[in-house]
C-alpha positions as CSV (number, residue, x, y, z in Angstrom):
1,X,0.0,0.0,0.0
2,X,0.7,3.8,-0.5
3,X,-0.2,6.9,1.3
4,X,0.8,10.4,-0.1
5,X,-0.2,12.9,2.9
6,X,0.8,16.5,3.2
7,X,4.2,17.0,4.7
8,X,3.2,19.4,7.2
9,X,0.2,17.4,9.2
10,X,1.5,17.3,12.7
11,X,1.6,13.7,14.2
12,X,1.7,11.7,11.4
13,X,5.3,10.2,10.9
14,X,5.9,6.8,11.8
15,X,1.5,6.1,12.1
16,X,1.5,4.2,8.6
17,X,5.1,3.3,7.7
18,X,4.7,-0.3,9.9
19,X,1.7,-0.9,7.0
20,X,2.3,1.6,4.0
21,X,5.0,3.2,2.2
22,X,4.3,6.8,2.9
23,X,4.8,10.0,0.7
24,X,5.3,13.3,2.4
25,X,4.9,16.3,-0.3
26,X,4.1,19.9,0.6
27,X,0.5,20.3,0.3
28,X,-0.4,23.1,-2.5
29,X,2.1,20.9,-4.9
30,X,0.8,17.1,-5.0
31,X,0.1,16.5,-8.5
32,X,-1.6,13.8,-10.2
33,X,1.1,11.7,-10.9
34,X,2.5,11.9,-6.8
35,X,-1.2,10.0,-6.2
36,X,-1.3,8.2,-9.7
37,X,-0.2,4.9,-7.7
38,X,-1.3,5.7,-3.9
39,X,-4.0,4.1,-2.1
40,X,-4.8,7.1,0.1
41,X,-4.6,10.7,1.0
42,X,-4.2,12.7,3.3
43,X,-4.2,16.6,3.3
44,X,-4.8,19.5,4.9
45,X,-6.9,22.7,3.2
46,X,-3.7,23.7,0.8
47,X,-5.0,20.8,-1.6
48,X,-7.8,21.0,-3.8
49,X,-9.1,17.4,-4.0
50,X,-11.0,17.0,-7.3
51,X,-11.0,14.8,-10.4
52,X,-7.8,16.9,-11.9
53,X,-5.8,15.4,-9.0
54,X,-7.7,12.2,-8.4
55,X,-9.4,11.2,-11.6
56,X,-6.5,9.2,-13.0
57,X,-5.3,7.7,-10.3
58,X,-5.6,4.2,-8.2
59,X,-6.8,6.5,-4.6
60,X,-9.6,4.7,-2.8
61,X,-9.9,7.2,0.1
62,X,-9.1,11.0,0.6
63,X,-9.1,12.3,4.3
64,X,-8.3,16.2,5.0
65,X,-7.2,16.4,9.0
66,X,-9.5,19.6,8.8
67,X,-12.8,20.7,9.9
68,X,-13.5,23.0,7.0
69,X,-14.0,20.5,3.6
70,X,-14.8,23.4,0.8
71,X,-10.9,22.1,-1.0
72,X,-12.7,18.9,-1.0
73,X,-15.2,18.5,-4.5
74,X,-17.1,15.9,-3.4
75,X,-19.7,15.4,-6.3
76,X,-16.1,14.8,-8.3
77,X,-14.5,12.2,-6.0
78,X,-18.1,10.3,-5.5
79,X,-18.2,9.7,-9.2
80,X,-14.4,8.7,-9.1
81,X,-15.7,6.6,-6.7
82,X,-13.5,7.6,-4.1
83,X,-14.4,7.8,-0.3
84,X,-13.8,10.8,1.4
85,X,-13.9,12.5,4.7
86,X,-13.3,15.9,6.6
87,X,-12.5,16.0,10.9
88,X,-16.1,17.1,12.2
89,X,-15.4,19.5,15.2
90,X,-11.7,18.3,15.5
91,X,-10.2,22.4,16.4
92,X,-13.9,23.6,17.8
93,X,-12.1,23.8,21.4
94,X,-9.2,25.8,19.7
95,X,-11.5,28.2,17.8
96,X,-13.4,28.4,21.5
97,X,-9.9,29.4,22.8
98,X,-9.2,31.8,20.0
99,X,-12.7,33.6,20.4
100,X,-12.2,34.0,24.1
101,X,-8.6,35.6,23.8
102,X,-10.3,38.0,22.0
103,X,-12.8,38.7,23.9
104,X,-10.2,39.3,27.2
105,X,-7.5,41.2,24.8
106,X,-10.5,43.9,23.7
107,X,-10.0,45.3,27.2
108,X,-13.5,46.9,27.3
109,X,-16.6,45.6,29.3
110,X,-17.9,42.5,28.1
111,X,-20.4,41.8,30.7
112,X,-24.6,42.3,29.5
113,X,-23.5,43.3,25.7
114,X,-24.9,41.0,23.2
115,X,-22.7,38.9,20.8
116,X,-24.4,37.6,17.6
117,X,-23.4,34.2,16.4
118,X,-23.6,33.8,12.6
119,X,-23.4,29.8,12.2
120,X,-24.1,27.2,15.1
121,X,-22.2,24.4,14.5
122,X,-19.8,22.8,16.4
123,X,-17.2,25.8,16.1
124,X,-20.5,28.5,17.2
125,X,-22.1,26.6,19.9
126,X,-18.5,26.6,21.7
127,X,-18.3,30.1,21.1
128,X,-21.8,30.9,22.7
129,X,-20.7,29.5,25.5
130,X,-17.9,31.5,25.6
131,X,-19.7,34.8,25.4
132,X,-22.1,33.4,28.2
133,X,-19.1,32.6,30.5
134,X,-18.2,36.7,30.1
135,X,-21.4,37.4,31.0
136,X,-22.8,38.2,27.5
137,X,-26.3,37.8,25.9
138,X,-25.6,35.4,23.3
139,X,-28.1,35.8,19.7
140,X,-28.2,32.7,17.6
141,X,-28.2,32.6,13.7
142,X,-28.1,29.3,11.8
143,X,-30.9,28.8,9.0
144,X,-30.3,25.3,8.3
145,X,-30.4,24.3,11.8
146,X,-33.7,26.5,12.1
147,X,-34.5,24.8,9.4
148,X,-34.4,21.5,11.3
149,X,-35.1,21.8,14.3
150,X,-37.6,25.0,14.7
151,X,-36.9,28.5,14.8
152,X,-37.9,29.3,19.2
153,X,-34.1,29.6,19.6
154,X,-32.7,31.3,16.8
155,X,-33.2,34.4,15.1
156,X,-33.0,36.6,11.6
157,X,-29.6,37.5,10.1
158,X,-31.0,41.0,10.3
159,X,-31.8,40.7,14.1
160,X,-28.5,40.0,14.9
161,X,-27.1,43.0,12.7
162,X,-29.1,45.0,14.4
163,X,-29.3,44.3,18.1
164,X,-24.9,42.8,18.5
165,X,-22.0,44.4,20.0
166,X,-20.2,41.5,18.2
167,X,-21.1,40.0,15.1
168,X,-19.0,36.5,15.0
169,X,-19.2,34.3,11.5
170,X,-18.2,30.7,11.9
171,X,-20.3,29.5,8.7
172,X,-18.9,26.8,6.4
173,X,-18.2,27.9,3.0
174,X,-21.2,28.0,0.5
175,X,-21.3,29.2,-2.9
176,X,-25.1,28.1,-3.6
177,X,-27.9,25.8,-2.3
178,X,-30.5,28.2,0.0
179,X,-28.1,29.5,2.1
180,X,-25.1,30.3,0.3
181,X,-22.4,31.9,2.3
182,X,-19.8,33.2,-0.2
183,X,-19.7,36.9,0.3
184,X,-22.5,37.2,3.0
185,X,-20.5,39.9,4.9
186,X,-21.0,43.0,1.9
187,X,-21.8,46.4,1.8
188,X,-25.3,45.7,3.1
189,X,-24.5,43.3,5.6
190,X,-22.2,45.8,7.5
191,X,-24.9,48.6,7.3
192,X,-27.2,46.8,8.8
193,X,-25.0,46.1,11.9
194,X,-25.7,48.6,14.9
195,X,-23.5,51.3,15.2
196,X,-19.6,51.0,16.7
197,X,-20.2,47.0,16.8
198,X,-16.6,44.4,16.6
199,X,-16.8,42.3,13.3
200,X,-15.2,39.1,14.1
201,X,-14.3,36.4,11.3
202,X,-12.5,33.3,11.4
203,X,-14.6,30.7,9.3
204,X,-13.5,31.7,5.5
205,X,-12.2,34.4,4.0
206,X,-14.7,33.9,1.0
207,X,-17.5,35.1,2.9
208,X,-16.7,39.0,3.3
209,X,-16.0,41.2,0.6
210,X,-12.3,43.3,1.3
211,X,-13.9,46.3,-0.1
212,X,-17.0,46.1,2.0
213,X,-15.3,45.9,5.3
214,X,-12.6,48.7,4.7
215,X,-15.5,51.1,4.0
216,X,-16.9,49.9,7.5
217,X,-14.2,50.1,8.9
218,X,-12.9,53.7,7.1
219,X,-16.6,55.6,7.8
220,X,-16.2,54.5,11.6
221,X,-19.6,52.2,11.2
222,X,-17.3,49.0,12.9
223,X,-15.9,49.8,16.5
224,X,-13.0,47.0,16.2
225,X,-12.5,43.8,14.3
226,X,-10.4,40.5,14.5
227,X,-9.9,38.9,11.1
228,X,-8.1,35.5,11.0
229,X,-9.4,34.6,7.3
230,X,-8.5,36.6,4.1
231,X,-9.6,37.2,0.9
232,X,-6.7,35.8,-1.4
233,X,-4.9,33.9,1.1
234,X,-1.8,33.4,1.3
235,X,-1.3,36.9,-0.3
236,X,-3.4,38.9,1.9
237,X,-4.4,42.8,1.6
238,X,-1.5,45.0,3.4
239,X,-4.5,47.5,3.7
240,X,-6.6,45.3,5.1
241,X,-4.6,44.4,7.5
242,X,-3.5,47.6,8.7
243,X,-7.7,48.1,9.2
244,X,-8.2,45.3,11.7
245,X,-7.6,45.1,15.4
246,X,-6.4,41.2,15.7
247,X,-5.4,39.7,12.3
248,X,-4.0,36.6,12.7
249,X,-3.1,33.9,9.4
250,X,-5.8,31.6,9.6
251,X,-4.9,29.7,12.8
252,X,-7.8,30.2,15.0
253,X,-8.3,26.3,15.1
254,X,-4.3,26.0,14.8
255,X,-4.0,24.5,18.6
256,X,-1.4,21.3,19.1
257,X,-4.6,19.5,20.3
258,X,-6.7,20.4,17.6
259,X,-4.5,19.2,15.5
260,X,-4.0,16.0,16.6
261,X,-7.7,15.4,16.6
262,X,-7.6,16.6,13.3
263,X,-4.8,14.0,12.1
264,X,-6.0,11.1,14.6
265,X,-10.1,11.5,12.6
266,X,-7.4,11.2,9.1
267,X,-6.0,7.7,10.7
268,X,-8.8,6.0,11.6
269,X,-10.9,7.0,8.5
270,X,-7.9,5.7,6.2
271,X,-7.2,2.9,8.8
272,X,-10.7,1.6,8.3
273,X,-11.1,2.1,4.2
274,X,-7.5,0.4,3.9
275,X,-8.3,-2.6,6.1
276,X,-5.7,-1.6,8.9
277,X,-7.4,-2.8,11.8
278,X,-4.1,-1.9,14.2
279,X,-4.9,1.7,13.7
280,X,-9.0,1.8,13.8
281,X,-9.2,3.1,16.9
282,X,-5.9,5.5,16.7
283,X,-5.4,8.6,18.8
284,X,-2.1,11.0,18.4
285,X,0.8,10.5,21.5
286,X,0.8,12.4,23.9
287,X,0.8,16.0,23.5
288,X,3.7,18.8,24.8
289,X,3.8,20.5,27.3
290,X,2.7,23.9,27.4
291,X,5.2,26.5,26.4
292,X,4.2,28.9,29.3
293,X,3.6,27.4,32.9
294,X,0.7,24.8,33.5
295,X,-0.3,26.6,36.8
296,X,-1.9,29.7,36.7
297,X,-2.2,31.9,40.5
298,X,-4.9,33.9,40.5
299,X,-3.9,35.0,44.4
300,X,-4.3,38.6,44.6
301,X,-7.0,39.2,41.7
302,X,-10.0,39.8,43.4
303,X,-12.4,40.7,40.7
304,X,-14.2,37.8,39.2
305,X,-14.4,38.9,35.3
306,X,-9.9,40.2,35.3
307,X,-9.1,37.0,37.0
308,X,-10.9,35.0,33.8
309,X,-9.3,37.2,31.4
310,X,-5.8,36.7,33.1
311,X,-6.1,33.1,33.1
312,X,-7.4,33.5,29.4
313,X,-4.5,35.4,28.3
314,X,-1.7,33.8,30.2
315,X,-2.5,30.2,28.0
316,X,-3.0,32.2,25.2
317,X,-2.7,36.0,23.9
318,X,-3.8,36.9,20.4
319,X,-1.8,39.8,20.5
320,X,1.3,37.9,19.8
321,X,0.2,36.4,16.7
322,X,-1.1,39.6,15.5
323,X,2.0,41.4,15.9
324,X,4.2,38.3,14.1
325,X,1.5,38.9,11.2
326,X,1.8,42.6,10.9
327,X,5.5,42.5,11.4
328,X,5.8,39.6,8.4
329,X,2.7,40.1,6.4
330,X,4.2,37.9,3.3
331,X,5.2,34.7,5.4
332,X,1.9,34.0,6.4
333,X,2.1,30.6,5.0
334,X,5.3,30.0,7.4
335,X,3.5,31.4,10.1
336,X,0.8,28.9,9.7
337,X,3.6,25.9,9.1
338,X,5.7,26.3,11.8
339,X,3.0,28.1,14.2
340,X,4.2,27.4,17.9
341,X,2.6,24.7,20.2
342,X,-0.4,26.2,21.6
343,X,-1.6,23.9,24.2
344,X,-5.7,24.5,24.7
345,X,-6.9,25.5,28.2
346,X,-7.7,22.5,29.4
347,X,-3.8,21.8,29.3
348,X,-3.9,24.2,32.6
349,X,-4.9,24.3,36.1
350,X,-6.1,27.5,37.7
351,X,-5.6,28.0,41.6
352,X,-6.9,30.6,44.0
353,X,-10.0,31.7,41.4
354,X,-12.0,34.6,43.3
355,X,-15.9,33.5,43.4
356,X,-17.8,33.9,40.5
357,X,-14.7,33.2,38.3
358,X,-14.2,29.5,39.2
359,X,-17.4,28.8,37.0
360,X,-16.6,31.0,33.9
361,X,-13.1,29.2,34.0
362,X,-14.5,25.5,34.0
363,X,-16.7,26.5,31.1
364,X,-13.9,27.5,29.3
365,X,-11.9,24.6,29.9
366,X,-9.5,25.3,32.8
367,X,-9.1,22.7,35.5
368,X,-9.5,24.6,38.6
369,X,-8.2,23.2,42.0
């Protein structure tokens, strides 16, 4: 057997090799005659996955160690009659984490605004909870599930606009069907949103329009925004950049254990399609330790809502990423390859958390003692 997989998924080397020869190829330059003989592969969202690549080839399975799938044609590889499969919810917890640094790095009261939540998935519902642990109203948007499941809890598009401090997107990429999502976030999207409100996106780049948000951003209609999706990535706007608050290179879900859920869902899909039963049930090794100490004091912080946002910020501060960005704007596929191991929050224990805070930090993830 043969496996081609993208050179850059983190803990992958040495899974197959006991069962497969195994092909490791940066991931925006497999061609069709790397997977002409392989049997599987495995890729991350830098490979578009269609019948150019695939058609001609011997692959009986594709797995992406991603949650998003929109590199993935899938109408194309079900008449190639190749199985395929994404990682469902793998970095939700790391986009959870992402959301939330945000949230304490704003530096502005949190508590009773509203945050809007476009998309109520795995990645959204996370996030809600989030905004409820800061002591948010949280306003849900999600057709499709509305769609399904009734409409008491959720509301318009237009109703969230309207009534949000924060507008957060965390909708999978559509570019038709009822709901289509490409370019959702234009010119009348953000003049419908109230008045001085954040603008948060890190689902897909494809679903705001550049020019759109700098004239939201230029006539002082947003009050702040994080972008970690661009437009054009790799080669993202300089101008756009210079707009936004946090801009980060697509690594919200970027987290060491995110990743490894993401690679581990790639093993046991390919595991079971090849016939590998050793591996069906596979998980990634143990993780690293965190690169900043596991224990987090809180003695001395005696209000409730600091004390989350210092815990919050000591496992993780967005800031840094946004200043590596800004400070090397054209190596933002570097940053994203060799991104540092963030370890999420439940890699940390939280001691001496002042009342209320003790709750808000177990909701987030923190193991409090």
């Amino acid at each position: 057997m043969k496996i081609v997989a993208d050179d850059r998924i983190p803990f992958l080397r040495g899974v197959f090799e006991p069962f497969a020869g195994v092909v490791y190829l940066p991931g925006k330059k497999i061609t069709p005659a790397d997977v002409a003989d392989a049997d599987a592969l495995i890729v991350r969202t830098r490979t578009r996955c269609d019948k150019e690549l695939l058609g001609n080839s011997k692959v009986r399975c594709v797995a992406t160690a991603t949650i998003g799938f929109d590199h993935i044609a899938g109408d194309e590889l079900d008449d190639c009659g190749i199985l395929w499969s994404n990682a469902p919810g793998c970095n939700a917890d790391s986009v959870k984490n992402y959301i939330a640094s945000a949230l304490a790095a704003m530096d502005i009261p949190l508590r009773g605004k509203t945050m809007g939540i476009v998309g109520v998935g795995q990645v959204g519902s996370r996030v809600a909870a989030v905004a409820e642990s800061f002591g948010m109203k949280v306003l849900l948007n999600d057709p499709p599930r509305a769609d399904r499941e009734g409409r008491e809890k959720f509301v318009s598009l237009d109703e969230v606009l309207a009534q949000s401090d924060i507008v957060t997107l965390h909708v999978p990429l559509e570019k038709a069907g009822k709901y289509p999502t490409l370019s959702m976030a234009n010119g009348e999207f953000f003049r419908k949103m109230r008045n001085g409100a954040w603008f948060f996106n890190s689902c897909r780049g494809e679903v705001m329009e550049e020019e759109a948000f700098l004239q939201a951003v230029s006539s002082g209609k947003l009050g702040g925004s994080l972008i970690d999706v661009w437009p054009g990535e790799p080669q993202i706007s300089r101008e756009m950049l210079a707009a936004v608050d946090f801009g980060t290179p697509h690594i919200a879900g970027y987290s060491a254990d995110g990743k490894a859920n993401g690679t581990s869902a790639s093993v046991r899909f390919v595991a079971r399609t090849l016939g590998i039963k050793e591996l069906v049930d596979f998980q990634a090794a143990e993780l690293p330790e965190p690169v900043y100490p596991a224990m987090i004091d809180l003695a001395g912080v005696s209000d409730a809502d600091e004390a989350v946002k210092k815990a919050i910020l000591h496992a993780y501060d967005i800031r840094r990423d946004t200043v590596s960005l800004r400070e090397n704007p054209g190596d933002f596929e570097a940053l994203r390859g060799k991104y540092w191991i963030r370890r999420e929050f439940k890699a940390y224990k939280v001691c001496n958390a002042p009342g209320s805070a003790a709750a808000a930090l177990k909701t987030l993830g923190f193991e409090v003692i």
